[in-house]
Structures are given as structure tokens and as C-alpha cells.
MOPAC internal coordinates of N, CA, C and O (Angstrom, degrees):
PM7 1SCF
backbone

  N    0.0000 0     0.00 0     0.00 0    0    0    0
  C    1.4440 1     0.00 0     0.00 0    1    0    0
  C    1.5203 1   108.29 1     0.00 0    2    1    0
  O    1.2310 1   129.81 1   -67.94 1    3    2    1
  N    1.0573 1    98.70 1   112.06 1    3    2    1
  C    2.1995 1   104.48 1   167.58 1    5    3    2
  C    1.5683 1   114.68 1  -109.05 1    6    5    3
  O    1.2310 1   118.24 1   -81.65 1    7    6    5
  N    0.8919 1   120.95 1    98.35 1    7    6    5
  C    1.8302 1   133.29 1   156.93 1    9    7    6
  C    1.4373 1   117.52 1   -14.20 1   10    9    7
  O    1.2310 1   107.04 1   -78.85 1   11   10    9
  N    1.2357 1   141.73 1   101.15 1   11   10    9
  C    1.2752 1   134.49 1  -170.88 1   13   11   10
  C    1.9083 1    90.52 1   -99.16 1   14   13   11
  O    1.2310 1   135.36 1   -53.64 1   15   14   13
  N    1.8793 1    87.89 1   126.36 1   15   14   13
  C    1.3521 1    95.10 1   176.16 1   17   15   14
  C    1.5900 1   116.04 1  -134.16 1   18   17   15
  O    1.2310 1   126.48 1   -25.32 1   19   18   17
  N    1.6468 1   105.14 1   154.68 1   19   18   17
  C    1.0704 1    88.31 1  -168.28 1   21   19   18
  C    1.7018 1    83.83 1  -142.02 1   22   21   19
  O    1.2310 1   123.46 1   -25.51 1   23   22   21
  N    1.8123 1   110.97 1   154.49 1   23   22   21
  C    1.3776 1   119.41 1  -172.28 1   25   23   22
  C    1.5423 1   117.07 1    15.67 1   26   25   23
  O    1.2310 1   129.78 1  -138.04 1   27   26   25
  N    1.9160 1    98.75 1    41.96 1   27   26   25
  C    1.5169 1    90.09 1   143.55 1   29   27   26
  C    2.0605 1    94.03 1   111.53 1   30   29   27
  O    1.2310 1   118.89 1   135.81 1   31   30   29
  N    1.4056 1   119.73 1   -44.19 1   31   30   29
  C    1.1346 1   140.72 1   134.60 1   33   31   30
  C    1.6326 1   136.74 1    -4.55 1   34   33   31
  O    1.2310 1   104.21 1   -36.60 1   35   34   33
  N    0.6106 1   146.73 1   143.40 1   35   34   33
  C    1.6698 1   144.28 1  -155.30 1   37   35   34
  C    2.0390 1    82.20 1  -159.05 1   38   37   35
  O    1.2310 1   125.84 1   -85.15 1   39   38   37
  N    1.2045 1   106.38 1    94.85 1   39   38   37
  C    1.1677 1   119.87 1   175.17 1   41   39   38
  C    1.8149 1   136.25 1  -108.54 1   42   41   39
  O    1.2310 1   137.89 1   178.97 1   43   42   41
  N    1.6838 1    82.93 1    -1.03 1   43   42   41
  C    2.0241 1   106.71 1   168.36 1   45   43   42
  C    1.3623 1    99.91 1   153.78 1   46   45   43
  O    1.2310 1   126.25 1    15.81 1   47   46   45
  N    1.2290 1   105.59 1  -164.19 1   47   46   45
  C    1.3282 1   107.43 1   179.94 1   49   47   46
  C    1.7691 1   116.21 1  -141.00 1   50   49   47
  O    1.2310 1   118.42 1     5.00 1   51   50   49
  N    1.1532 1   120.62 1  -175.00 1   51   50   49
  C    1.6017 1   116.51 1   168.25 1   53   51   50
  C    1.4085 1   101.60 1  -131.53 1   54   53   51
  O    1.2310 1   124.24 1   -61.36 1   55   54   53
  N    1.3569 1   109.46 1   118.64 1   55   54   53
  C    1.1575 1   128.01 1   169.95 1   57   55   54
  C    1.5572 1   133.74 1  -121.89 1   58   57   55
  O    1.2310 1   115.39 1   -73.96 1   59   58   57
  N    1.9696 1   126.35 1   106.04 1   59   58   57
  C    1.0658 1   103.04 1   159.74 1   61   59   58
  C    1.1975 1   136.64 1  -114.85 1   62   61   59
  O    1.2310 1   120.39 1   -11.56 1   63   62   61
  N    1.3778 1   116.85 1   168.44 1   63   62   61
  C    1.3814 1   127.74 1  -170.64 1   65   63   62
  C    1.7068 1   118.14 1   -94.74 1   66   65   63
  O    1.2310 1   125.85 1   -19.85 1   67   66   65
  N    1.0766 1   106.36 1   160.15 1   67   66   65
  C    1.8115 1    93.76 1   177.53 1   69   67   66
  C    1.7827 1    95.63 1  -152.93 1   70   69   67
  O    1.2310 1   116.56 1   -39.35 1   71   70   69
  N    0.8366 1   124.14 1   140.65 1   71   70   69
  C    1.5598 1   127.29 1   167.94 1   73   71   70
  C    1.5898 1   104.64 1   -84.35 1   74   73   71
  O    1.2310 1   124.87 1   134.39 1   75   74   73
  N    1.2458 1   108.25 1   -45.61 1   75   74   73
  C    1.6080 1   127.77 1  -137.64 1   77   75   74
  C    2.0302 1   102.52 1   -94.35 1   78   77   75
  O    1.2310 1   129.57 1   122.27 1   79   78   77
  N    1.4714 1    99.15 1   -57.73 1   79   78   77
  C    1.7377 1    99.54 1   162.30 1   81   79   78
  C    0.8757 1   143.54 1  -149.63 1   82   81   79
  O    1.2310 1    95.64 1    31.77 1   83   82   81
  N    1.3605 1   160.35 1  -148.23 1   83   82   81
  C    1.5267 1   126.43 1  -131.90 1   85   83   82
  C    1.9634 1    69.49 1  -135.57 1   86   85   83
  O    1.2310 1   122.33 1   -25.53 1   87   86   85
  N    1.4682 1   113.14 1   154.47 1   87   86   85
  C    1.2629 1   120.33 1  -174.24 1   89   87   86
  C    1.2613 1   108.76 1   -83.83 1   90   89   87
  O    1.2310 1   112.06 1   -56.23 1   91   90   89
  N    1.6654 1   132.57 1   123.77 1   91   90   89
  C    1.5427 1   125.02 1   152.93 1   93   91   90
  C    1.8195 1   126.29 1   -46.67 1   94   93   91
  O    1.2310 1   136.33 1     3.05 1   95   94   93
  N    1.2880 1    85.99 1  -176.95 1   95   94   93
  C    1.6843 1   100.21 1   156.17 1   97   95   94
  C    1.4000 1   122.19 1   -74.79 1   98   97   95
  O    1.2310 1   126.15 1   146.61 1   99   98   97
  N    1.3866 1   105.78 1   -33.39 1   99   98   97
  C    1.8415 1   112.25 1   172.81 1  101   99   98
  C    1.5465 1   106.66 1   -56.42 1  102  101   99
  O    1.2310 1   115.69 1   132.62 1  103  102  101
  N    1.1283 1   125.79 1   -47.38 1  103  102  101
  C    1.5133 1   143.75 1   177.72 1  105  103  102
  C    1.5612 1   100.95 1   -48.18 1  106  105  103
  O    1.2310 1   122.52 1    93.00 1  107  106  105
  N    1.5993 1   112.78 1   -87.00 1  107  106  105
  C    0.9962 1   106.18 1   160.36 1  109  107  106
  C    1.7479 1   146.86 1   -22.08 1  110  109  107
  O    1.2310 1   123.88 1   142.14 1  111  110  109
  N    1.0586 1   110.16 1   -37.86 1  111  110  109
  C    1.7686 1   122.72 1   168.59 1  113  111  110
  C    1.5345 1   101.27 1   -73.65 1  114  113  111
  O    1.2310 1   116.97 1   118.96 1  115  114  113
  N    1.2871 1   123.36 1   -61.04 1  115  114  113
  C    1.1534 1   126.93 1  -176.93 1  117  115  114
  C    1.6838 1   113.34 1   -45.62 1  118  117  115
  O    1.2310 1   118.75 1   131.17 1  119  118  117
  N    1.3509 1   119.98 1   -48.83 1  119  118  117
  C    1.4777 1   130.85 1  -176.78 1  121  119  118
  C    1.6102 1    99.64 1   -65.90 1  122  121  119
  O    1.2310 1   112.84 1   150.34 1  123  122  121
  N    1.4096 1   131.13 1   -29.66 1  123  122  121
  C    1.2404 1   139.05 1  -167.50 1  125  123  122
  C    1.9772 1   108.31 1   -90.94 1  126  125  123
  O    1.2310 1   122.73 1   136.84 1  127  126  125
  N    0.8958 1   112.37 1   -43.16 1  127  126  125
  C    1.3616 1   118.01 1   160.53 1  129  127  126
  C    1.4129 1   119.46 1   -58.60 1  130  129  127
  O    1.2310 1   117.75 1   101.50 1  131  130  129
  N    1.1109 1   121.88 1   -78.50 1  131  130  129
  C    1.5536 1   127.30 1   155.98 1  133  131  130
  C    1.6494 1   128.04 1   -15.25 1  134  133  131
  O    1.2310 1   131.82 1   134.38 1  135  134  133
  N    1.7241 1    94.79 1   -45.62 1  135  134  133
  C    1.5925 1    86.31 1   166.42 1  137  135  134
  C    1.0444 1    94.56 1  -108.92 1  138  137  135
  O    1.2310 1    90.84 1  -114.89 1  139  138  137
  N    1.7051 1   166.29 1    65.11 1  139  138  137
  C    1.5771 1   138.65 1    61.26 1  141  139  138
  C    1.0971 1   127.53 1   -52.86 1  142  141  139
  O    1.2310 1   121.92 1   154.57 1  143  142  141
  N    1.3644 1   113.93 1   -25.43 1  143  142  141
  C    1.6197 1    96.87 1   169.18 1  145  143  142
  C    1.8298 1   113.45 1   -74.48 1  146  145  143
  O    1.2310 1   117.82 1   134.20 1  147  146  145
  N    1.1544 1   121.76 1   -45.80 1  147  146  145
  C    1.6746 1   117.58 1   163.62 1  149  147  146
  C    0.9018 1   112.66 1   -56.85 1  150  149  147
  O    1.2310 1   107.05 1   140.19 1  151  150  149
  N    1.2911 1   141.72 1   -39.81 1  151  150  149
  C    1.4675 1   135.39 1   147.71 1  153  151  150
  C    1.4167 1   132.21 1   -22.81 1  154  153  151
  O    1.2310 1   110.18 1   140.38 1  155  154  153
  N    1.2044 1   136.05 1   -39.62 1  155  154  153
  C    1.2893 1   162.45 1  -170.70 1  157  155  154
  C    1.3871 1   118.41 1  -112.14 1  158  157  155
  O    1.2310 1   118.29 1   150.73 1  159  158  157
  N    1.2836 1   120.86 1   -29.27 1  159  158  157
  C    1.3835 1   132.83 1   148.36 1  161  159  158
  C    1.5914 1   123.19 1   -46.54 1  162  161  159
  O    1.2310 1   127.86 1   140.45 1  163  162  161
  N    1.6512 1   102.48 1   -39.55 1  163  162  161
  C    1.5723 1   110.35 1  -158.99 1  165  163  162
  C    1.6495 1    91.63 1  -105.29 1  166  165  163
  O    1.2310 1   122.54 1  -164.50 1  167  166  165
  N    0.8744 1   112.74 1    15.50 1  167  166  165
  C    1.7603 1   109.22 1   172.06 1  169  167  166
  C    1.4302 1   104.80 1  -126.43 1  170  169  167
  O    1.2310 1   121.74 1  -176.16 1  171  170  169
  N    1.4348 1   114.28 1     3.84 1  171  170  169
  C    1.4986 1    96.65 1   169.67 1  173  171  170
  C    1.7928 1   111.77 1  -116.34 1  174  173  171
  O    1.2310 1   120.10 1   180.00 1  175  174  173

């Protein structure tokens, strides 16, 4: 789970789920990008 924030704000988060296998670091980066890019979206 990564917090998408914006001017300072905690405005949701990105979260995924998997039934099937346990999440990498690729996963992780991906969830972290995603909420800076919505992050940066919601401040403009």
C-alpha cells in the first residue's frame, strides 16, 4: 500500500492485491509511481 499525496495531504492510496503470489519489488515501484503520478494530477 503507497498513500497518494498531494500538497502535503494523504488523499488515498494504491493498493494491490494478489490471491495467487506474494508481491515483488517491481510491484512495489509500480504502486509508488502511480501514487506520484495521482499525486501530481490532484494538485494541478
Amino acid at each position: 500500500m503507497v498513500p497518494i499525496i498531494a500538497e502535503g495531504d494523504a488523499l488515498g492510496a494504491v493498493l494491490f492485491l494478489s490471491k495467487e503470489q506474494k508481491m515483488g519489488e517491481v510491484e512495489g515501484k509500480l504502486a509508488q509511481t502511480a501514487a506520484g503520478f495521482l499525486g501530481k494530477q490532484m494538485e494541478s
